[in-house]
Biopython code that builds the backbone (N, CA, C, O; Angstrom):
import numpy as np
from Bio.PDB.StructureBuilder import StructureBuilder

atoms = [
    (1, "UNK", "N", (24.893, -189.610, 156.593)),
    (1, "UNK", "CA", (23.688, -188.941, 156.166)),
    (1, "UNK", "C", (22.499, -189.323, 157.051)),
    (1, "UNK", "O", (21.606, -188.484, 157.166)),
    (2, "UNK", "N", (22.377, -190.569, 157.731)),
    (2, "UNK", "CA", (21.413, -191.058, 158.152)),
    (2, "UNK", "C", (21.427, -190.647, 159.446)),
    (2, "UNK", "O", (20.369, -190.835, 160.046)),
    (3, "UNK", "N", (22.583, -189.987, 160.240)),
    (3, "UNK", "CA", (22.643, -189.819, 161.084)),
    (3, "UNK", "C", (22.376, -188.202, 161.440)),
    (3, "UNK", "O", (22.456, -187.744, 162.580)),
    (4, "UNK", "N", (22.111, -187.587, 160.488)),
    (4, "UNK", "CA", (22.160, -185.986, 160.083)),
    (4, "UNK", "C", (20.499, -185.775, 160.289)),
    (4, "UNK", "O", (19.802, -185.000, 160.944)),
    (5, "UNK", "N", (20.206, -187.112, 159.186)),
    (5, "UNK", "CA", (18.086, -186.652, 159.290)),
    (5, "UNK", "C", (17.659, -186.814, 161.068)),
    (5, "UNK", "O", (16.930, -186.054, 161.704)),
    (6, "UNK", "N", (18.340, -187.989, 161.549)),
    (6, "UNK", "CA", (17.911, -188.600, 162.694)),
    (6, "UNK", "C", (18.424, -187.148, 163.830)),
    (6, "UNK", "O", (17.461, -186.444, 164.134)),
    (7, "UNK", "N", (19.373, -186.833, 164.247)),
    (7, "UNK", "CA", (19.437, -185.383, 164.940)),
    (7, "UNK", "C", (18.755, -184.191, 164.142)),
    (7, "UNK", "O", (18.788, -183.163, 164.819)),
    (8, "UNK", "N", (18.233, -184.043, 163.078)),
    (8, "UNK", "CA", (17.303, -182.892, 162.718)),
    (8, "UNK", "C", (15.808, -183.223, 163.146)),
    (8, "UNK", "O", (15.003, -182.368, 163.516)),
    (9, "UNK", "N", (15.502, -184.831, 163.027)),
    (9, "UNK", "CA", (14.592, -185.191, 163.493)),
    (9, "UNK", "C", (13.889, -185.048, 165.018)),
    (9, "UNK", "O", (12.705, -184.920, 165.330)),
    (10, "UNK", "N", (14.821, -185.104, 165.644)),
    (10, "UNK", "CA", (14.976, -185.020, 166.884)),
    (10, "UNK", "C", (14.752, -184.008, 167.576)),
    (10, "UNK", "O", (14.152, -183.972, 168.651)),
    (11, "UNK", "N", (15.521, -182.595, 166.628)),
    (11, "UNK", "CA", (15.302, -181.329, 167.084)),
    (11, "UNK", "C", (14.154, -180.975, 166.577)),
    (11, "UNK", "O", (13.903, -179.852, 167.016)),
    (12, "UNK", "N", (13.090, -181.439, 165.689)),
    (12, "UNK", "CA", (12.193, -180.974, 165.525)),
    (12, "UNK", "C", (11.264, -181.246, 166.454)),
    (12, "UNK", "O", (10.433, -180.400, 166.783)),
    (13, "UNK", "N", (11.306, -182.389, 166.944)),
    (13, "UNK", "CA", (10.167, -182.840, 167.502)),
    (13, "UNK", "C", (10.548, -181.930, 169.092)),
    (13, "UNK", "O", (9.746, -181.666, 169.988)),
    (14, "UNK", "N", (11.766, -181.658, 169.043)),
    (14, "UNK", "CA", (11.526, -181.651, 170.324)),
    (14, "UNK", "C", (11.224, -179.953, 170.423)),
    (14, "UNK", "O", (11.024, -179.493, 171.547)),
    (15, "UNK", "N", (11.191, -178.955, 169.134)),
    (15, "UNK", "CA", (10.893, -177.653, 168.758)),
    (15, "UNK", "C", (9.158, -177.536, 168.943)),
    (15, "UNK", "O", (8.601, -176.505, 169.318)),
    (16, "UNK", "N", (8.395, -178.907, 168.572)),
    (16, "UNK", "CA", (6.688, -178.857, 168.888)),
    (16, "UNK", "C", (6.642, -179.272, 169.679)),
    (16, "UNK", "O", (5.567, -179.866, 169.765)),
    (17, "UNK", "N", (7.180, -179.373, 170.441)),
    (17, "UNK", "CA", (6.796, -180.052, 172.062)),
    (17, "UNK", "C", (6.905, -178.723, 172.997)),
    (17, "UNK", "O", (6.030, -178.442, 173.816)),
    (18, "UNK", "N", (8.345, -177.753, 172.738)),
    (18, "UNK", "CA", (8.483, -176.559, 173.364)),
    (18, "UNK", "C", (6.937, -175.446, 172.787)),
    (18, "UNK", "O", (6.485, -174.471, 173.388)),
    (19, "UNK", "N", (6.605, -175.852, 171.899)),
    (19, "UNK", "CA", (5.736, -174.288, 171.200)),
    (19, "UNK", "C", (4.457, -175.253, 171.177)),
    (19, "UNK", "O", (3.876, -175.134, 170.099)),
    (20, "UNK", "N", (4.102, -175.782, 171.671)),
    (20, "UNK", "CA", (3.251, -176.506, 171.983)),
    (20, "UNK", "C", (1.999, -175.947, 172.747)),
    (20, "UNK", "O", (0.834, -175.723, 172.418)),
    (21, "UNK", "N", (2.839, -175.794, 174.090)),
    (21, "UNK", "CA", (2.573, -174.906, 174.993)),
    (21, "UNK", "C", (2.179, -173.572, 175.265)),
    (21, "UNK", "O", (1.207, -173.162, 175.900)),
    (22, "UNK", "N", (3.446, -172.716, 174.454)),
    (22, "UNK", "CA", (3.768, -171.688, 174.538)),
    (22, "UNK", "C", (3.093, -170.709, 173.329)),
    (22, "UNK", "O", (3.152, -171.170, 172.189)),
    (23, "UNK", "N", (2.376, -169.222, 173.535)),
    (23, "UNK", "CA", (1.462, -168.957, 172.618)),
    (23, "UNK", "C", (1.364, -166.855, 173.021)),
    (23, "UNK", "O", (1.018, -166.270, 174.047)),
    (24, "UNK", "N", (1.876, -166.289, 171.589)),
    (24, "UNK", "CA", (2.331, -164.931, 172.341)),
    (24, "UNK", "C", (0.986, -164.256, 171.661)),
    (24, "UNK", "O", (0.416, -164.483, 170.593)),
    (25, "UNK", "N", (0.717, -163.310, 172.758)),
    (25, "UNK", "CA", (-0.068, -162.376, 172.172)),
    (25, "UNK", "C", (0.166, -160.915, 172.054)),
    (25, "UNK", "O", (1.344, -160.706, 172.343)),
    (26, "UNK", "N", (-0.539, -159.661, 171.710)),
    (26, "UNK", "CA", (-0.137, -158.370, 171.334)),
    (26, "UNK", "C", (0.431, -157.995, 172.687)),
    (26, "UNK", "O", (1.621, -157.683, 172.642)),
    (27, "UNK", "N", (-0.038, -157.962, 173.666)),
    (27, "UNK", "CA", (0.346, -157.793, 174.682)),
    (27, "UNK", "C", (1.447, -158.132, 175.576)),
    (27, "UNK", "O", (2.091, -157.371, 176.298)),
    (28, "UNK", "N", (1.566, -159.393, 175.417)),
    (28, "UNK", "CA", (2.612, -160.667, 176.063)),
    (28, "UNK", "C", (3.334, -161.407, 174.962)),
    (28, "UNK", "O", (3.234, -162.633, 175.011)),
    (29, "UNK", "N", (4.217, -160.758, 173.735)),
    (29, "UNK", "CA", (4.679, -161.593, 172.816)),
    (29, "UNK", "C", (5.667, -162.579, 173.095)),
    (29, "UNK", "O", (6.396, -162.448, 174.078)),
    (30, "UNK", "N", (5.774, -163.660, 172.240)),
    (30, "UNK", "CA", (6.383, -164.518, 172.128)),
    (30, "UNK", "C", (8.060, -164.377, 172.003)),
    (30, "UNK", "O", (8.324, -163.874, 170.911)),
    (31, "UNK", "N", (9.018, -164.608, 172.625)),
    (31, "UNK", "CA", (10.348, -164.093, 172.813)),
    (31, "UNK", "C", (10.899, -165.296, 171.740)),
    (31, "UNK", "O", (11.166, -166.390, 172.237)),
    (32, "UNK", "N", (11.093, -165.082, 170.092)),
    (32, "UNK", "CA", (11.922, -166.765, 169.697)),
    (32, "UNK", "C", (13.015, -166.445, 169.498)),
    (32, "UNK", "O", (13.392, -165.312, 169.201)),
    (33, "UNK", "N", (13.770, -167.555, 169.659)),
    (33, "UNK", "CA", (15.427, -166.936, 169.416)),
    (33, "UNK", "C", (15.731, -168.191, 168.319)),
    (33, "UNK", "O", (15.056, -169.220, 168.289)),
    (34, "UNK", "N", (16.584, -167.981, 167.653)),
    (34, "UNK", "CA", (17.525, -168.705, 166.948)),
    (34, "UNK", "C", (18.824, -168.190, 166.825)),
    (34, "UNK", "O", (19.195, -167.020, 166.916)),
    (35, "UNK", "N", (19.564, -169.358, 166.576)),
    (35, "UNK", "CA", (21.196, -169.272, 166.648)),
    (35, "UNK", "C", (21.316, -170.581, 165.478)),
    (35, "UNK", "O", (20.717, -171.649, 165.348)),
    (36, "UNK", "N", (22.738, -169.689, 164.499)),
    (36, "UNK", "CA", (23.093, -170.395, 163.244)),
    (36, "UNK", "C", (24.588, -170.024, 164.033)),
    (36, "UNK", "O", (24.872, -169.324, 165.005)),
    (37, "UNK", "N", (25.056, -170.525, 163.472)),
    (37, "UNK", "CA", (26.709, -171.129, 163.390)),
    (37, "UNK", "C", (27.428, -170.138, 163.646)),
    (37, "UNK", "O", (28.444, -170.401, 164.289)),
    (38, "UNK", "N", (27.190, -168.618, 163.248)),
    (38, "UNK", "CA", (27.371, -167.116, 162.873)),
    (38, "UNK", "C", (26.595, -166.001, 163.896)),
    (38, "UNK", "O", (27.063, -165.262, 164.762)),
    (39, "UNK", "N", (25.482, -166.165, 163.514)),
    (39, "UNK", "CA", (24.859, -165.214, 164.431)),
    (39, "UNK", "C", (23.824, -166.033, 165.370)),
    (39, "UNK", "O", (23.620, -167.237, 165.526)),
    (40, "UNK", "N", (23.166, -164.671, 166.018)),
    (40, "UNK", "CA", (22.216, -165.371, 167.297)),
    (40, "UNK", "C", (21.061, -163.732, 166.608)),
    (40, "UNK", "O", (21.324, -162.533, 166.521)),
    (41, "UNK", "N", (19.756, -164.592, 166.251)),
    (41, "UNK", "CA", (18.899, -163.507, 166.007)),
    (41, "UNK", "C", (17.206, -164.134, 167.377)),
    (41, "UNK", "O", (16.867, -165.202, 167.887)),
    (42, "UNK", "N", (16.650, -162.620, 167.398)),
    (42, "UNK", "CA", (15.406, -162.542, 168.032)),
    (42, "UNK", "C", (14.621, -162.158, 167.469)),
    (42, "UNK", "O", (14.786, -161.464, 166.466)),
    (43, "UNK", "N", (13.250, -162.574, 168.057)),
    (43, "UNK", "CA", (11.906, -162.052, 167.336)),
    (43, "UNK", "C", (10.884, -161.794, 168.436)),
    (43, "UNK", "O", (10.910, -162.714, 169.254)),
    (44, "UNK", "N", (10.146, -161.011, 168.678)),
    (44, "UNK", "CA", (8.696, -160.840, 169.776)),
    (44, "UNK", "C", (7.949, -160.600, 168.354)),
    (44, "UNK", "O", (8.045, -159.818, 167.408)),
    (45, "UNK", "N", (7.068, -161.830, 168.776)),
    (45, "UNK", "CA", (6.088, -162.350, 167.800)),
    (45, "UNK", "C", (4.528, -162.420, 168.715)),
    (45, "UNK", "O", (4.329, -162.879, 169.840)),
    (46, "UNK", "N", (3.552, -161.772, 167.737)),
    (46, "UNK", "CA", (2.337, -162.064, 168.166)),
    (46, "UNK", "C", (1.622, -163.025, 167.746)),
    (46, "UNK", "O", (1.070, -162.740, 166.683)),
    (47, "UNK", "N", (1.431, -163.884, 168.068)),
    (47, "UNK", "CA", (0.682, -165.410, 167.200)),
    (47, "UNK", "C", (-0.818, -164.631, 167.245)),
    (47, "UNK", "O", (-0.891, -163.836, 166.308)),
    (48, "UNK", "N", (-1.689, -164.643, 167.847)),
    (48, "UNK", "CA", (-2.863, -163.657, 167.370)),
    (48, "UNK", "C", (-3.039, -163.384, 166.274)),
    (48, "UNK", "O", (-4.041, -163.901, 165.779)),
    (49, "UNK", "N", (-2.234, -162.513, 165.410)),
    (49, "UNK", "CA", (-2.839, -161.484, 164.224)),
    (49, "UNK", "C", (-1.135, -162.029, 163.634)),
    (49, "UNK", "O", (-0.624, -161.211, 162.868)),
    (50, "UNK", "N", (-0.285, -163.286, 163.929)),
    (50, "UNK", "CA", (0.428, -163.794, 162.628)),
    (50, "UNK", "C", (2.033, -162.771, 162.824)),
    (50, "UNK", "O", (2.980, -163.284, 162.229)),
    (51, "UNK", "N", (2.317, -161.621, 163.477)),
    (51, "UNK", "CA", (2.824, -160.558, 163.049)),
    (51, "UNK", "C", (4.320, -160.683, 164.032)),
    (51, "UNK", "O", (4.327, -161.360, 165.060)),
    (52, "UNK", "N", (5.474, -159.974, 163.573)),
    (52, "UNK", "CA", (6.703, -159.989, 163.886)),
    (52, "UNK", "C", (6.611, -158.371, 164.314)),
    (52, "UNK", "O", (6.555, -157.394, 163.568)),
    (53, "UNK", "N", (6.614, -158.432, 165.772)),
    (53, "UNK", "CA", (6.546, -157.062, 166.200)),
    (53, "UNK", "C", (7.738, -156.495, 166.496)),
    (53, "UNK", "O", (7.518, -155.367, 166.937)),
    (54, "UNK", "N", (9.106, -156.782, 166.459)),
    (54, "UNK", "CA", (10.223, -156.437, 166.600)),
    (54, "UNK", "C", (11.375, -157.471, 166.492)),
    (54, "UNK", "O", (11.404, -158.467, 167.216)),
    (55, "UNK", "N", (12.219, -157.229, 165.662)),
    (55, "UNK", "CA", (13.881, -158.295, 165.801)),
    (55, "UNK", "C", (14.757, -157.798, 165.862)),
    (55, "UNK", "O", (14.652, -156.598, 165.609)),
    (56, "UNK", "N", (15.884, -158.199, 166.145)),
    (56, "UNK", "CA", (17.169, -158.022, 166.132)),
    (56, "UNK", "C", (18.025, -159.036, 165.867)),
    (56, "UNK", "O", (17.796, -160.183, 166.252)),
    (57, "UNK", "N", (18.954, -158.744, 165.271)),
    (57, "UNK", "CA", (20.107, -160.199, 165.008)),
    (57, "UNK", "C", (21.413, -159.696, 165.277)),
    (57, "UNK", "O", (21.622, -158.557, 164.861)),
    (58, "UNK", "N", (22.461, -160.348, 165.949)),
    (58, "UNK", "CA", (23.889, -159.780, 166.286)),
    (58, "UNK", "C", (24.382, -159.618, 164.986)),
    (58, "UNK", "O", (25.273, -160.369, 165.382)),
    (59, "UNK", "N", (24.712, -159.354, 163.705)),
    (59, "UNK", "CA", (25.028, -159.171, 162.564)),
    (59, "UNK", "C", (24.857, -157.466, 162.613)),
    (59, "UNK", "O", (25.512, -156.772, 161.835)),
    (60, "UNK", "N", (24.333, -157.131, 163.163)),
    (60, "UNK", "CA", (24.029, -155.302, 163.314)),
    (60, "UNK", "C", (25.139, -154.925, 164.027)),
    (60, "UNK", "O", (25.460, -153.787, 163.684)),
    (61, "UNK", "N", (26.015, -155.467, 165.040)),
    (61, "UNK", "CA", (27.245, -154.949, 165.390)),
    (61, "UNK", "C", (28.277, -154.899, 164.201)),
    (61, "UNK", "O", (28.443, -155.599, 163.202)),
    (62, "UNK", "N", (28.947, -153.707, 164.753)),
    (62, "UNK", "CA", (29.954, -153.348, 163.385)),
    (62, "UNK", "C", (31.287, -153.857, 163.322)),
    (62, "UNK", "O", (32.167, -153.720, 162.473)),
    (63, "UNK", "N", (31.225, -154.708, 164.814)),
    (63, "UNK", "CA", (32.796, -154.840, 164.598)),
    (63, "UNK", "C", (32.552, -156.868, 164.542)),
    (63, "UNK", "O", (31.506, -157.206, 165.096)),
    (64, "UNK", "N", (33.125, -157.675, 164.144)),
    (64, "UNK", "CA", (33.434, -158.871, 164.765)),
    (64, "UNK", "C", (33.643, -159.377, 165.978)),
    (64, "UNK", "O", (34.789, -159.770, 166.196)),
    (65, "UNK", "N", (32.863, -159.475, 166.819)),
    (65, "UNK", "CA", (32.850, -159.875, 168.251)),
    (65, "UNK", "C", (32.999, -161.866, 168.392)),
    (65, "UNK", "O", (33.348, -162.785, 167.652)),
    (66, "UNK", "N", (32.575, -161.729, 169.571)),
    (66, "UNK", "CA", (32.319, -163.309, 170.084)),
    (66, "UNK", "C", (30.959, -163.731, 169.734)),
    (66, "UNK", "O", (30.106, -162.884, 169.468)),
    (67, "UNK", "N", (30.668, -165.149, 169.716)),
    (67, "UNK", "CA", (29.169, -165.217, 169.855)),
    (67, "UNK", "C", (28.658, -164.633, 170.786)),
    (67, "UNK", "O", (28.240, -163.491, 170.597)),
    (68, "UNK", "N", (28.528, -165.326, 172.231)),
    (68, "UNK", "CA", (28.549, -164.843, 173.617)),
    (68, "UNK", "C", (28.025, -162.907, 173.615)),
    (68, "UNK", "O", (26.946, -162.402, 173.921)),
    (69, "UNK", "N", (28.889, -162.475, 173.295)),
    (69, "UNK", "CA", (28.631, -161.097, 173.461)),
    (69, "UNK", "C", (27.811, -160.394, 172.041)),
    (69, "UNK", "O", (27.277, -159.288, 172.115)),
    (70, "UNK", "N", (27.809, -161.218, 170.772)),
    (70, "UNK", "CA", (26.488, -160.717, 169.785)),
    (70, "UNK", "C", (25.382, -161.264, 170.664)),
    (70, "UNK", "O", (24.314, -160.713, 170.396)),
    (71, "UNK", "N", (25.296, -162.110, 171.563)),
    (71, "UNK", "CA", (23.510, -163.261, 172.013)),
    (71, "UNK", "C", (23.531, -161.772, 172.840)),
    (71, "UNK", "O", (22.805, -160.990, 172.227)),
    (72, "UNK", "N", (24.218, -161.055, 174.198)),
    (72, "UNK", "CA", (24.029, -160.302, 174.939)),
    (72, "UNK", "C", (23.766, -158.804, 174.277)),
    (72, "UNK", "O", (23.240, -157.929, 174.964)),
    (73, "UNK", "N", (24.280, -158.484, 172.493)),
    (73, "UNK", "CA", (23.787, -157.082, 172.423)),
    (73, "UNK", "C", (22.227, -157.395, 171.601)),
    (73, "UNK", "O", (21.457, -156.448, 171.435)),
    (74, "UNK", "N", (21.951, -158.437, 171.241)),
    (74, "UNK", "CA", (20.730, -158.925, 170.553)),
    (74, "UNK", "C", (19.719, -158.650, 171.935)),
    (74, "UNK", "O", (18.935, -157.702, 171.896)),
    (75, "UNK", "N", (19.791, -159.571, 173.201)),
    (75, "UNK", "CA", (19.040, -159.085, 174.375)),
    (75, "UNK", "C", (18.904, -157.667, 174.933)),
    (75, "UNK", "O", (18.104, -157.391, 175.828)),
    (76, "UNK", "N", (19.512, -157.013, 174.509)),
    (76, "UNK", "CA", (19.566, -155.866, 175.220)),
    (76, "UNK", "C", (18.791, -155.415, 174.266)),
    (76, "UNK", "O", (17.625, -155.173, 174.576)),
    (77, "UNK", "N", (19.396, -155.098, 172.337)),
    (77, "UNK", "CA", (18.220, -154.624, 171.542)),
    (77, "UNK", "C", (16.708, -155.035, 171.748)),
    (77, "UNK", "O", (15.789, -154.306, 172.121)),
    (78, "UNK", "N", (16.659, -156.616, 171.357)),
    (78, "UNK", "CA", (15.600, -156.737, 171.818)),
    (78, "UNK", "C", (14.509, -156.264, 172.689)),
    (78, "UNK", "O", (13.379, -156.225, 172.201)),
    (79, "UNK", "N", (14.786, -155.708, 174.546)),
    (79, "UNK", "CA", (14.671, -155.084, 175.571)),
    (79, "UNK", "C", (14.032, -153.965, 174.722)),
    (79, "UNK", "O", (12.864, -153.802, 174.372)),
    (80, "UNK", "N", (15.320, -153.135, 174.462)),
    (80, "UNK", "CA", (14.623, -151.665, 174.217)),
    (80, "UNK", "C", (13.770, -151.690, 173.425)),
    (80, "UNK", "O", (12.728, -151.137, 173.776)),
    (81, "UNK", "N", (13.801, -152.271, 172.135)),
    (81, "UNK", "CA", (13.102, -152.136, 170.671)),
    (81, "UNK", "C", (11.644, -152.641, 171.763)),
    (81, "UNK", "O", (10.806, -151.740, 171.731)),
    (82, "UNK", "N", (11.266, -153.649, 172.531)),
    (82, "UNK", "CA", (9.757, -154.040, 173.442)),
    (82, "UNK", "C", (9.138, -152.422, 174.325)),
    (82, "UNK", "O", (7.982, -152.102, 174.599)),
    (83, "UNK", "N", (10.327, -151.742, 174.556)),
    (83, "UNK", "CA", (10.504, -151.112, 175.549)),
    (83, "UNK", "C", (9.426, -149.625, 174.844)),
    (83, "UNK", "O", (8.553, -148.970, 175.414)),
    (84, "UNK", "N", (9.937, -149.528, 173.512)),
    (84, "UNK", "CA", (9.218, -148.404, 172.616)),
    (84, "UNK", "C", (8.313, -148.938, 172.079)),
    (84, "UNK", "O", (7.597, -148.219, 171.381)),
    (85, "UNK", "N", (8.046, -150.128, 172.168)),
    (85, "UNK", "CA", (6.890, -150.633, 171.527)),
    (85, "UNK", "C", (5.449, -151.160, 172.837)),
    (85, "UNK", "O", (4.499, -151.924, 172.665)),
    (86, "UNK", "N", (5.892, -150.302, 174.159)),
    (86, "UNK", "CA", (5.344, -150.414, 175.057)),
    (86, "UNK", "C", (5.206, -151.691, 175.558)),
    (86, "UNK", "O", (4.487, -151.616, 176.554)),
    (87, "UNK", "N", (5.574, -152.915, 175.331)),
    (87, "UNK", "CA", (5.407, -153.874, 175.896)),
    (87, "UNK", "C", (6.572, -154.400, 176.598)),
    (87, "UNK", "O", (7.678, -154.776, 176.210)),
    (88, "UNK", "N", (5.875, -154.298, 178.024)),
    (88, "UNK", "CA", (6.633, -154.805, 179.452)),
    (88, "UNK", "C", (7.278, -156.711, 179.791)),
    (88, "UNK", "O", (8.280, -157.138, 180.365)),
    (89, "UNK", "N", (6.012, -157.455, 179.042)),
    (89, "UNK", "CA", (6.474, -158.783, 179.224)),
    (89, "UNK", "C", (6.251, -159.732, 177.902)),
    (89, "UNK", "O", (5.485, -159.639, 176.942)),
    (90, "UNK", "N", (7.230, -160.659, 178.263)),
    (90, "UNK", "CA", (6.769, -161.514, 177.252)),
    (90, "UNK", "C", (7.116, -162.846, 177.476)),
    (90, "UNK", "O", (7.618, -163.050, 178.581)),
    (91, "UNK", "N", (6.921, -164.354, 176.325)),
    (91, "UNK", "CA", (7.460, -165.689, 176.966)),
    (91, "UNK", "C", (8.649, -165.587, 176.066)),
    (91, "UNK", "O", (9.007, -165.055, 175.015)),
    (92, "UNK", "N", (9.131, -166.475, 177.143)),
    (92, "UNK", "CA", (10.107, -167.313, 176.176)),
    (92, "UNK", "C", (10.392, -168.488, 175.225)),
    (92, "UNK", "O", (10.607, -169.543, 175.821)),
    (93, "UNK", "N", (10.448, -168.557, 173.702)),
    (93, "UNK", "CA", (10.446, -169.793, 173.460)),
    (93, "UNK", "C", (11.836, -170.069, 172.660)),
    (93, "UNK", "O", (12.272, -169.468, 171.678)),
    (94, "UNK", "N", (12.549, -171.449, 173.563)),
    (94, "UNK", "CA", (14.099, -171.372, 173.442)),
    (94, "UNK", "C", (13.942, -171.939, 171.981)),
    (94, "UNK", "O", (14.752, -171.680, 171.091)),
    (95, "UNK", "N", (12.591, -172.905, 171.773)),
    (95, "UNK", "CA", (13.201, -173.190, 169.994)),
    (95, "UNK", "C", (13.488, -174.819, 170.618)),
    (95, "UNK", "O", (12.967, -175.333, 171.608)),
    (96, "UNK", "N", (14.337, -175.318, 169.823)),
    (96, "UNK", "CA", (14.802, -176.594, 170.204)),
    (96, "UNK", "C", (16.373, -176.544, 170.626)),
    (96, "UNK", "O", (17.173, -177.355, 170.160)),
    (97, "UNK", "N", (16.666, -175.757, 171.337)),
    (97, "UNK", "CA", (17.801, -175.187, 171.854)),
    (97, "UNK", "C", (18.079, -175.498, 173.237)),
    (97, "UNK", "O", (17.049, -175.356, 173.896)),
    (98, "UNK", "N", (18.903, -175.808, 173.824)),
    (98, "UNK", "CA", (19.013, -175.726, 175.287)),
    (98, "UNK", "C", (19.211, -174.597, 176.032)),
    (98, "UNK", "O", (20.138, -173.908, 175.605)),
    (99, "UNK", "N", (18.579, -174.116, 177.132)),
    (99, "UNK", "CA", (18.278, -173.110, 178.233)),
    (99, "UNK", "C", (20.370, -172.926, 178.284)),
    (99, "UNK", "O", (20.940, -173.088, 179.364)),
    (100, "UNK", "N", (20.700, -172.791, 177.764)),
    (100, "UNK", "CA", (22.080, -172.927, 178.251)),
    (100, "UNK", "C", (23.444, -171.644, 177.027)),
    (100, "UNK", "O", (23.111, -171.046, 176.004)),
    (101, "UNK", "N", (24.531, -171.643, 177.534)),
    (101, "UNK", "CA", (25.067, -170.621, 176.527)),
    (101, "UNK", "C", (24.551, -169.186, 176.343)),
    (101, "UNK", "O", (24.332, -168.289, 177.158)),
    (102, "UNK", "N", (24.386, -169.284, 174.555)),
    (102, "UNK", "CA", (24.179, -168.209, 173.963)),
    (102, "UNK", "C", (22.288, -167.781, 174.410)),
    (102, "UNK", "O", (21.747, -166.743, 174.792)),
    (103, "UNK", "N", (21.882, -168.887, 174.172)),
    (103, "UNK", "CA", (20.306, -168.807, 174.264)),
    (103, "UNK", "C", (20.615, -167.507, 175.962)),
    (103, "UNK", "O", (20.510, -166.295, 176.149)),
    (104, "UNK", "N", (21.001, -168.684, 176.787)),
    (104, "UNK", "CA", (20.755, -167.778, 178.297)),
    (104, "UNK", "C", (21.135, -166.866, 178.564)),
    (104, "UNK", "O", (20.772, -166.225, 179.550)),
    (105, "UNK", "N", (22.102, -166.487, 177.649)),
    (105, "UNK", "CA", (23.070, -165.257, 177.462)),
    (105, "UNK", "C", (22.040, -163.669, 177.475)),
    (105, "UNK", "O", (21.902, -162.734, 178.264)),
    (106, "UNK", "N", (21.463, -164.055, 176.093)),
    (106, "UNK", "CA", (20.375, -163.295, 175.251)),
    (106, "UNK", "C", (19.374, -162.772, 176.174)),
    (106, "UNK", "O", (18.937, -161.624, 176.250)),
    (107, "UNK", "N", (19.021, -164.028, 177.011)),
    (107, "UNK", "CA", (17.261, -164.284, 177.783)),
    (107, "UNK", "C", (17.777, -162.995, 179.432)),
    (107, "UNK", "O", (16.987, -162.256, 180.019)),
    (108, "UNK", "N", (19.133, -163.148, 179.706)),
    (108, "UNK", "CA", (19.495, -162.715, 180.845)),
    (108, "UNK", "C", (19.741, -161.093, 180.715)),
    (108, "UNK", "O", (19.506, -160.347, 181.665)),
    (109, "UNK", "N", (20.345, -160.508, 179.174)),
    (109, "UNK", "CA", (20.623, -159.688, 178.874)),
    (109, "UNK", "C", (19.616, -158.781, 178.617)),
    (109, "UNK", "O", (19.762, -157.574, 178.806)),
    (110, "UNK", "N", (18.230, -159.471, 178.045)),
    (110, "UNK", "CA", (16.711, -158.646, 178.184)),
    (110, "UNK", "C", (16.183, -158.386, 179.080)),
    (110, "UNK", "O", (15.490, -157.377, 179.213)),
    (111, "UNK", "N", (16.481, -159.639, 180.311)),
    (111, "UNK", "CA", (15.980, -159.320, 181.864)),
    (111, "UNK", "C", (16.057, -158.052, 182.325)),
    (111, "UNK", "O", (15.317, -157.129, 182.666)),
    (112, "UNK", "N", (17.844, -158.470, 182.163)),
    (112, "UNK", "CA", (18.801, -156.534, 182.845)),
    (112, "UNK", "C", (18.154, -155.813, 182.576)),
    (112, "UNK", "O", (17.761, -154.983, 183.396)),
    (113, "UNK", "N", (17.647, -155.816, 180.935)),
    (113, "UNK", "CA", (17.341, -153.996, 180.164)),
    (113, "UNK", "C", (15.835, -153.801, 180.331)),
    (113, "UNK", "O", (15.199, -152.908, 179.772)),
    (114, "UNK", "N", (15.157, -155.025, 181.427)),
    (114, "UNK", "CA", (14.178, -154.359, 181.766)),
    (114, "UNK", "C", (12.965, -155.537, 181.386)),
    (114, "UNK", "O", (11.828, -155.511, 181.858)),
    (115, "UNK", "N", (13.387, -156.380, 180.601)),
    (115, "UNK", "CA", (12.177, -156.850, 179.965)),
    (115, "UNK", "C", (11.473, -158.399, 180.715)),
    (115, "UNK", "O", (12.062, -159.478, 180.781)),
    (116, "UNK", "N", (9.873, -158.053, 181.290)),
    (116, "UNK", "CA", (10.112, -159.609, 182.130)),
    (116, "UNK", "C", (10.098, -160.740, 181.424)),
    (116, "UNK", "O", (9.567, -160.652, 180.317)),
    (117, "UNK", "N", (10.592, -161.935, 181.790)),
    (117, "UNK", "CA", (10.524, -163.018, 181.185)),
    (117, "UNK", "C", (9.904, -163.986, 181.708)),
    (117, "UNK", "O", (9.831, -165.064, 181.117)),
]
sb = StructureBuilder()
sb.init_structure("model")
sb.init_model(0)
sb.init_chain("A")
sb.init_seg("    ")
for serial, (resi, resn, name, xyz) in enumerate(atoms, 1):
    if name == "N":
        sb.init_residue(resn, " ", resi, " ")
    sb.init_atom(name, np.array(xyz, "f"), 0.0, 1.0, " ", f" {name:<3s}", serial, name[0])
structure = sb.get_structure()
């Protein structure tokens, strides 16, 4: 148990250290990703005015896939859903996640469909 608080601990701190920095506006939203055990979901968030301007979560595919390939149709939704919502760029914030896997999967798959990072 003690060892459960101490790695949640860990990831937190190291979640305000990443968003620390990092700060989206209407224009340039905030790219957050999370990944649970199951799925890999996104958000372009405007910190400005508080607001969730578009998500997607791999749970919207109909069939049972891989992780890997739900993180890559989440990036691509993501992409378009920015794409009709006129906005060209945005940051990235990995969360307390490593630049690595599913996260880079997602981040590479929005690139393709257009979106800068």
């Amino acid at each position: 148990m003690k060892h459960r608080k101490l790695l949640n601990k860990i990831r937190m701190r190291r979640k305000k250290r990443v968003r620390a920095v990092i700060y989206g506006t209407a224009e340039c939203p905030r790219l957050s990703v999370f990944r649970s055990n199951r799925f890999t979901y996104a958000q372009l968030i405007d910190d400005e005015n508080q607001k969730t301007l578009a998500a997607a979560f791999s749970g919207e595919l109909e069939k049972k896939t891989k992780k890997s390939n739900g993180a890559e149709h989440v990036g691509k939704t993501i992409a378009e859903k920015a794409k009709t919502l006129g906005i060209k760029k945005a940051v990235f914030d990995r969360g307390a996640y490593k630049y690595h896997g599913r996260v880079k999967i997602l981040v590479e798959a929005a690139r393709a469909s257009g979106l800068k990072i």
